[in-house]
N, C-alpha and C positions, 0 to 999 in steps of 0.2 A: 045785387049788382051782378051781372051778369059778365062770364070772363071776356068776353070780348069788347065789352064796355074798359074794363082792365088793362086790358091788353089789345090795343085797336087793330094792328098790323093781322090781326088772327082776321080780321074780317075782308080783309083783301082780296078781289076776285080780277080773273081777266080770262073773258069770253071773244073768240075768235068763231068764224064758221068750221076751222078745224080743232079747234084743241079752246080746254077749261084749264085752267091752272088757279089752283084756290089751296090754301092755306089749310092742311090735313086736319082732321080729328081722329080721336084715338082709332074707328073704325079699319078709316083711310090710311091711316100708321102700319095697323097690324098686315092690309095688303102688301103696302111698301115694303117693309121687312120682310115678308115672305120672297118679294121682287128679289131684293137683295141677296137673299141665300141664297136664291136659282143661281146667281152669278150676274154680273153689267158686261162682261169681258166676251168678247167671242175667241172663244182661244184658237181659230183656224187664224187671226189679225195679229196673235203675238201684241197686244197693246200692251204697254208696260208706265205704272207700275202694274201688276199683279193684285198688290193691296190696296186698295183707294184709303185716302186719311180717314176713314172711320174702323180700318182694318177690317173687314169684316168680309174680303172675298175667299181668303184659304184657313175660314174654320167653318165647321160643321154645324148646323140647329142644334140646338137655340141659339149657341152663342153667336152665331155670324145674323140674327136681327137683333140678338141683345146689344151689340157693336154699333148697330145701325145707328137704333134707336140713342142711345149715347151720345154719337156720334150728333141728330137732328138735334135732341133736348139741350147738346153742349151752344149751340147758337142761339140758344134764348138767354141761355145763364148768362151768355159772355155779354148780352144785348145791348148796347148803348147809344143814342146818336150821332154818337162822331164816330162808332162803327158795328158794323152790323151786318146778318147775313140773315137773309129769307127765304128759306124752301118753298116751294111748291109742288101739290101732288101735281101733277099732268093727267087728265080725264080725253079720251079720245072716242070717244063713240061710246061711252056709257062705260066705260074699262080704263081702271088706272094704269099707266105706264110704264110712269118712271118718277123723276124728279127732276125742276127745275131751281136753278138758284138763283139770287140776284143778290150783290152785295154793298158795300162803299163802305170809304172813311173818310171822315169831316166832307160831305156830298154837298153842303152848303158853301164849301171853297172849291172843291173840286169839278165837282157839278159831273163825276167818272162813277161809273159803275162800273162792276166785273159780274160775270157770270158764269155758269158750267152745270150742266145736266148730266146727266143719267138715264139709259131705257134697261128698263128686266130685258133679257135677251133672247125671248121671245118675240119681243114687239120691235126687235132694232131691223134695219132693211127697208122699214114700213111709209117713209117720211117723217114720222111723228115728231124725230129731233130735228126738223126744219120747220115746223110749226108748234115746237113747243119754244124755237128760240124766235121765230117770228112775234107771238105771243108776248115773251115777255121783255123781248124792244120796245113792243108799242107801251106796255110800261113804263119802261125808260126812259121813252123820248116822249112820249104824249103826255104821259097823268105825272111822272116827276121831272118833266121838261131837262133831263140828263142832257148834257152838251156831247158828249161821249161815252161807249160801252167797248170794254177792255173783252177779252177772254184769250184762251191758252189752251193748247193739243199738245200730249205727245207728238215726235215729227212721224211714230208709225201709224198713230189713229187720223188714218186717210178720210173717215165718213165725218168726223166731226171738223175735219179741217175744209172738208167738200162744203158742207154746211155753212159754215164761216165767211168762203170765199164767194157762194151765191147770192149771199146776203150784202156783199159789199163791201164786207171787213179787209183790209189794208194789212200790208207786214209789218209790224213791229220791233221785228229781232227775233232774238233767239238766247235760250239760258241754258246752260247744263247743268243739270240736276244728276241727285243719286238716287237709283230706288233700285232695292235689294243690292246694295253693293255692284249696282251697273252703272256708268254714266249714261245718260238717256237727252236729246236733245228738245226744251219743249220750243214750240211755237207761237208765240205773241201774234196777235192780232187786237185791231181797234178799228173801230168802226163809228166816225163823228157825223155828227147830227145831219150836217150839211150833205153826207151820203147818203141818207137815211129812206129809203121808197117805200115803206110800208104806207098802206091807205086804211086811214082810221074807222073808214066808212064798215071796214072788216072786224069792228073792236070793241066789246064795249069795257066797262070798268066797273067796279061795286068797291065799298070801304075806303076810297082815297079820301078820309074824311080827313077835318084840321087836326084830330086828334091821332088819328095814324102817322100823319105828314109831322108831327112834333117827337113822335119818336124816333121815324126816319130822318130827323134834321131837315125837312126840307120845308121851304115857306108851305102858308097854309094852303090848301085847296082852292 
């Protein structure tokens, strides 16, 4: 039996004319991690926090992919239908990225997903984080018929709130949070179905089989 037979969400694909976003193997792993030590942060933006929850941006190789990595495999341990979180590598012209995310709990009541990405910082500037979050809406709303898609900035990460608001995303509020002993404001944003302009004709899908769809909570395919 094959692990993706196992584990169906591993077969997950979403093809755009800009951006692949597919479910890593160990290969695609060892790039990302590398992504990650370079650093995600442009430090001339001041983004804060500094440590992203996998901790892994102010230590040194190995440990800052061994964090990484921790950090990805922690979202499989934790995996359940009523809540769950799916990475994806981001492929852009034949060259991995970064990461994108999609997540929910209990999706079957809620019918919300949240999301958040990551580019190595090399690749950031490029667009890539406007179609890697194009990408995985048409997920959202096309292949799991999501009624709504949540996501959250720092109020100083200007390019991912840029991103957010071209896409149609709406204000939400706002939360203060702590990171490193700072208060930091983030930014809420949602973005429902009935806003939604992406054209599917740009999109295609792979692995949204009944069997993925059952561990996502969501009706079959």
């Amino acid at each position: 039996m094959l692990l993706v037979e196992m584990w169906p969400v591993l077969g997950i694909r979403v093809r755009t004319r800009a951006m692949e976003l597919f479910v890593p193997d160990l290969d695609a792993l060892a790039v990302l991690a590398g992504l990650a030590a370079e650093g995600i942060y442009d430090p001339q933006n001041q983004y804060l926090p500094r440590t992203p929850v996998g901790g892994w941006e102010d230590v040194p190789p190995p440990e800052a992919q061994r964090r990484f990595l921790r950090y990805y495999w922690a979202a499989f341990a934790d995996w359940r239908p009523e809540r769950w979180n799916l990475m994806f590598a981001a492929n852009a012209g034949g060259e991995i990225v970064g990461i994108q995310e999609i997540g929910a709990q209990h999706f079957s009541v809620t019918r919300t997903v949240s999301t958040g990405s990551w580019l190595g910082r090399r690749y950031q500037g490029t667009g890539y984080g406007k179609a890697m979050r194009e990408a995985i809406l048409h997920l959202a709303f096309d292949a799991f018929h999501a009624e709504r898609a949540d996501t959250a900035a720092w109020a100083t990460n200007h390019a991912s709130l840029g991103v957010s608001r071209a896409l149609g995303y709406q204000p939400n509020g706002t939360a203060t949070r702590a990171a490193e002993g700072r208060r930091v404001e983030q930014v809420n944003l949602t973005l429902r179905r009935s806003d939604w302009r992406g054209s599917q004709d740009d999109c295609t899908f792979a692995g949204v089989t009944p069997e993925a769809c059952e561990m996502l909570g969501l009706p079959p395919a």
